[in-house]
N, C-alpha and C positions, 0 to 999 in steps of 0.2 A: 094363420097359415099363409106363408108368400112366396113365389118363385115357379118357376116353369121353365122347365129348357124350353129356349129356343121359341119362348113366346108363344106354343104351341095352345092351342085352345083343349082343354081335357073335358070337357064337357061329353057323357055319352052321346054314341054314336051308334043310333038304329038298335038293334037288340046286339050288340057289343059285349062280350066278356071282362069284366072289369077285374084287373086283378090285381093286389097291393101287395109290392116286394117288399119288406124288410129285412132285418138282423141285427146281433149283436146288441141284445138288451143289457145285459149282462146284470140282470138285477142282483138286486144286494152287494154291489161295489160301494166301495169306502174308499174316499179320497185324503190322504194325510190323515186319516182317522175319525174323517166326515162320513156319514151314512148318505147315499143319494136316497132313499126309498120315497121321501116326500120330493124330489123329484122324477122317481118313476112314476109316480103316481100322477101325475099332473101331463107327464108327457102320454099316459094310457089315455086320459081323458081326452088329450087332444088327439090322438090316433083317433080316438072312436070319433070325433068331432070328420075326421075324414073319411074315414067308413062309410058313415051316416051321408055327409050332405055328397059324398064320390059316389054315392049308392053303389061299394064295390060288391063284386061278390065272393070271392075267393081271398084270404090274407095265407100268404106264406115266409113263411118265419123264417132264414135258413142260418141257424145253429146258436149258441153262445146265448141261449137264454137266460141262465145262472151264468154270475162271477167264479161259480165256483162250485166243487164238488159238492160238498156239503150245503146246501143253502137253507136258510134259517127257517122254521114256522114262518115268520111276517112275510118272506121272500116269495113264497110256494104259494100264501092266501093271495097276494100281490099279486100273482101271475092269475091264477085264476078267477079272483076277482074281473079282472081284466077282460081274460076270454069269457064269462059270462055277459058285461057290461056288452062287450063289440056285438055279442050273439043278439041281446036285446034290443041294439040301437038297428039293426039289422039282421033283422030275423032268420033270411034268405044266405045268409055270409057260412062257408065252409071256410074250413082253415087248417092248414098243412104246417105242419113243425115239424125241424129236422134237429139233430143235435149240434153242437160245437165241439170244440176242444176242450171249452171249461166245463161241458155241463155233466151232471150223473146223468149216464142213461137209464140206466136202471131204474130212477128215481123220476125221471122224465116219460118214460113212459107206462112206470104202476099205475097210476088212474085213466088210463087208458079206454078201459069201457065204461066211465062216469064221462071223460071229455067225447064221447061218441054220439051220448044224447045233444050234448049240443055241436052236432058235426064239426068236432076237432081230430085230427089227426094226426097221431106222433109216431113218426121213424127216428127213433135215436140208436138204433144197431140193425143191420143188416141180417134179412128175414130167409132160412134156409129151408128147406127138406131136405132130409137127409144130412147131405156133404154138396149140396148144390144150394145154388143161390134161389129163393123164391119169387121170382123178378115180381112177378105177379101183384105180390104184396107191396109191392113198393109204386103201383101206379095207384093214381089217384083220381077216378074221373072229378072233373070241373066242369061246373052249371051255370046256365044263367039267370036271370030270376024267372022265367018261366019253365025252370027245370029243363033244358034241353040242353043236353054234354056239349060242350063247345071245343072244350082241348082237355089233354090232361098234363098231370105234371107225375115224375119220376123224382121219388121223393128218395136222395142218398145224403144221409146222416156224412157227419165227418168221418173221413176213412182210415183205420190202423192198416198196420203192415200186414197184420194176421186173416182183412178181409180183402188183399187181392191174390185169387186164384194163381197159384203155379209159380210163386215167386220163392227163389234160393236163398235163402240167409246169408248163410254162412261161408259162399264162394262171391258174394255180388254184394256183403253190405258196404265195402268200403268205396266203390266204383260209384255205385248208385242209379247211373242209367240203367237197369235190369227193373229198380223201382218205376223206373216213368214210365218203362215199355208194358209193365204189369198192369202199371194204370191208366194205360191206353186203350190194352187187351180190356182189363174189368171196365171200362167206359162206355166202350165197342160193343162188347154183351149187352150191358142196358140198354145201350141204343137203339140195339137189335132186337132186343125183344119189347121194348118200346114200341117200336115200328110196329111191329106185329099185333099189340096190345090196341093201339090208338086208333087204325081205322082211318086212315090219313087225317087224324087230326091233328092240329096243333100238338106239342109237347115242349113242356118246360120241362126241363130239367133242374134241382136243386144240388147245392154242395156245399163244404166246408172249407175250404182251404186257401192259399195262397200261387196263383198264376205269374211264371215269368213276367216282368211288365210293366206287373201293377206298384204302386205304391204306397208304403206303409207307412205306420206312422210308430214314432218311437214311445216308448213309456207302456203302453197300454195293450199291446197286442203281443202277447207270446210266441216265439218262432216256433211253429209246429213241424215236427218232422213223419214225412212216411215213410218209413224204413230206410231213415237216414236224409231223404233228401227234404231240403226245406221249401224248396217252388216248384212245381210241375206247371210242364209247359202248357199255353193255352188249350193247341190242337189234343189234349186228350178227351177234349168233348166235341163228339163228332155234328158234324150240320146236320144229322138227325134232330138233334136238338133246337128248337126255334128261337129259346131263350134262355139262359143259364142263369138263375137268378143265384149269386153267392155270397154267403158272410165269412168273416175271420178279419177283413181290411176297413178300418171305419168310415174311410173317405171314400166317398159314394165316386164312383170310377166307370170306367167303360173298356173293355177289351173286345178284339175282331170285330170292331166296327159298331160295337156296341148287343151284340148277340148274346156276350156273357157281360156282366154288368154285377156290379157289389153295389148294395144298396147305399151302406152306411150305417152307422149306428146311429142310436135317436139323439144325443148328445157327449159333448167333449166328456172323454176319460179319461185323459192328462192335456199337459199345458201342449203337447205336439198337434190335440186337434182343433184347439182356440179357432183356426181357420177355417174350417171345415164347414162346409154349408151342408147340417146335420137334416135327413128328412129321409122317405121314402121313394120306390118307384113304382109309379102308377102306370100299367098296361092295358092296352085294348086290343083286343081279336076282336076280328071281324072278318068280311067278308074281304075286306079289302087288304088284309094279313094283320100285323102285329104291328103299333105303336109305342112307344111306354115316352112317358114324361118325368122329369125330379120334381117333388113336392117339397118344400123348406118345409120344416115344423119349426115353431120359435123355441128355441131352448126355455127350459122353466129358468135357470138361472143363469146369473151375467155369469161370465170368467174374464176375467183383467190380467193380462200380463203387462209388469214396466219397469224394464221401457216396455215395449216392444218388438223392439231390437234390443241387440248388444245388451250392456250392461251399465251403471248407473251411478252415481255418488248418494251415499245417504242421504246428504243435504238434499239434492234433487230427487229421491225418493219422498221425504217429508215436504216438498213444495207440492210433487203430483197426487201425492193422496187427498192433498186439500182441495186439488181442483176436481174429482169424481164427485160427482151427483149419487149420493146416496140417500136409502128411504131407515131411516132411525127406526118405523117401527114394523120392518121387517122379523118375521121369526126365524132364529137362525138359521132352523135348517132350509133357506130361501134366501138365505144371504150371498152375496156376489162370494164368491172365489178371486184369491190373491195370488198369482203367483210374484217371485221377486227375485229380480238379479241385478246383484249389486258387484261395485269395486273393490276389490280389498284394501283397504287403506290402514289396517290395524289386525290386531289378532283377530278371525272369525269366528272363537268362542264371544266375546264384548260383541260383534258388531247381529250375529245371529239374536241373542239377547236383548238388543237397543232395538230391531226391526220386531220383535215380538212383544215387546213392551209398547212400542210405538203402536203396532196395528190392534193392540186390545183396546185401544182408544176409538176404534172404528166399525162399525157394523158390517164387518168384511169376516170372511173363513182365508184362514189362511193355508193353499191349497201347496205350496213348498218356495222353500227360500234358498238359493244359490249364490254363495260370494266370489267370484269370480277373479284369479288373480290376474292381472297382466304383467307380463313379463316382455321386457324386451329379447329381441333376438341379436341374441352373439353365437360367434364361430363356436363349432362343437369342439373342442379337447378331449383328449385320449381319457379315459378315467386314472384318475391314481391309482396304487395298489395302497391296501391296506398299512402296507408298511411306512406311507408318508405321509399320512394323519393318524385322529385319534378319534375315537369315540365320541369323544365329547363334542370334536370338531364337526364329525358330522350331524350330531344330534342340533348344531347349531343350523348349520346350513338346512337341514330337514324343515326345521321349526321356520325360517325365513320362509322357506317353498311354501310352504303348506298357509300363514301366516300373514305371508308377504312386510313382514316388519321381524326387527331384532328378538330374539329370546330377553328378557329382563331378568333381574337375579336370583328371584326365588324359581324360574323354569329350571336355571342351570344348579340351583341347590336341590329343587326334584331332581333332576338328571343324577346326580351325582347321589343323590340316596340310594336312589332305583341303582344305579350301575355298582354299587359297592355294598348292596343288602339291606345296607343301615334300618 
């Protein structure tokens, strides 16, 4: 484990509420048709490795535990494995789970009074009486290790269109401001009966989604929509709230000065978070208010993008893979991930073929390969009409684009099979 914002010493302080932000596990993701599960596993290990020596007391999850609706036996034991391992290494630790976009809720929170014995927590839908919201249910008192309530947290799973109160469909879906002002309205309630709940104590607030702002990363995070809109503004969590811990964005971020804050996910999900300095956020209440610090976790496995910029020539492709420091008797599923972006200098059927021939030679996963064509830039021209080519003309020029090299004679004797039935 390495890294501290801001150099900041995290070491308890006095009888101090310790509390560990994460998100976005997404267990049971498959990369180009790689399994991560033996690296969830390795990364749970070291979570509990900070549990343990952070002696925290509270871990809150917020959302995107499963990749995916359906997630597999191994995925479901993997997860709780886990939450019994954290409870063990730290007997004193509660832990609060909200849902994601990806996850089943349904399915997230059926063991629900088995995860209770060991005070776990899951809101993955929105708790009512009646036709009213049961705010109630959704707070969370938080202990310290001598059991005395320090703060709580307002635990809100990720939110549909269907759970904010008083909102029109069918005259407001296309506008969508009606959605923000709904979810500013439903914000405001929890806040408010928050307030009322908590006894001036601290309150975290949880959530799922994406704030004006922030920054996302491509590949791996799904746009989520509430009733149409895909960001809702920060200000819909009122400063009743002390700290908004959020998932859905994997690069660990800070918005309004750091009061609402995205953890991160535990490790790269595509080649967009290669950068990303993957870990958790660690808080302290106290007497003296709220701190939180970034904890780096070390990813279980390398990821190589190369170049790393731009894009590359085979030749210099087969010179860089000779220079990586690899371990031969790694098990695969622990082996570095490749990405790869290359020049196009021939057809991309031959050149994707020669890079995957070439990397079987290497104890490398190969995590996806892009050939990249360059094109010079010329003045735009009107398009033709149909009437001053031909078919075949353009199946030519297509084949270059795409290509970036001539058709040879058996492309244009397929063409001309395909275009006349043969």
């Amino acid at each position: 484990m390495t890294g501290v914002d801001n150099g900041e010493d995290v070491g308890a302080k006095g009888n101090a509420l310790r509390v560990l932000h994460t998100a976005d596990w997404h267990i049971g993701q498959t990369l180009n048709g790689w399994s991560r599960h033996e690296e969830h596993r390795i990364w749970f290990e070291r979570l509990g490795d900070v549990i343990e020596q952070q002696a925290v007391d509270v871990l809150i999850v917020a959302g995107d535990i499963y990749d995916g609706i359906n997630p597999s036996g191994e995925s479901q034991k993997l997860l709780y494995s886990a939450l019994r391992s954290f409870k063990d290494r730290r007997p004193e630790l509660c832990t609060v789970i909200t849902s994601g976009n990806h996850d089943p809720t349904v399915r997230l929170e059926a063991p629900g009074p088995i995860l209770a014995s060991l005070d776990v927590h899951v809101i993955a839908t929105m708790r009512h009486i009646a036709d009213a919201i049961d705010y109630a249910q959704h707070m969370i008192p938080l202990c310290d290790a001598s059991g005395t309530v320090r703060a709580w947290v307002c635990a809100i799973p990720f939110l549909r269109a269907a759970d904010l109160p008083g909102l029109s469909f069918a005259a407001d879906e296309k506008r969508g401001s009606p959605i923000v002002e709904a979810a500013r309205r439903f914000h405001a309630d929890m806040a408010e009966a928050a307030l009322a709940h908590a006894g001036g104590l601290p309150i975290l607030a949880m959530g799922h989604l994406h704030c004006h702002g922030a920054t996302e990363s491509e590949g791996a995070e799904r746009r989520i929509l509430i009733g149409g809109e895909h960001a809702l503004s920060e200000d819909v969590f009122p400063e009743a709230f002390d700290y908004v811990a959020l998932g859905h964005l994997h690069r660990p971020q800070n918005l309004d000065g750091g009061r609402i804050r995205y953890s991160g996910s535990c490790f790269p999900l595509s080649a967009a978070e290669i950068s990303y300095d993957h870990g958790v956020t660690l808080i302290d209440i106290d007497a003296e208010g709220l701190r939180k610090h970034h904890l780096s976790i070390e990813r279980p496995v390398e990821m190589i993008r190369l170049p790393a910029q731009g894009a590359m020539t085979f030749e210099a492709f087969e010179v860089a893979l000779e220079q990586i420091a690899l371990q031969e008797d790694l098990p695969k599923s622990l082996r570095p991930f490749v990405y790869v972006n290359l020049q196009a200098t021939g057809p991309a059927s031959v050149l994707l073929a020669d890079v995957e021939k070439l990397l079987a030679k290497y104890p490398l996963r190969t995590a996806g390969v892009r050939v990249q064509r360059l094109t010079e830039q010329s003045e735009q021209t009107a398009p033709i009409s149909l009437a001053e080519t031909t078919p075949e003309e353009l199946f030519r020029k297509a084949f270059e684009s795409v290509n970036a090299t001539t058709p040879d004679e058996q492309h244009i004797s397929a063409f001309r099979d395909a275009a006349t039935g043969a």
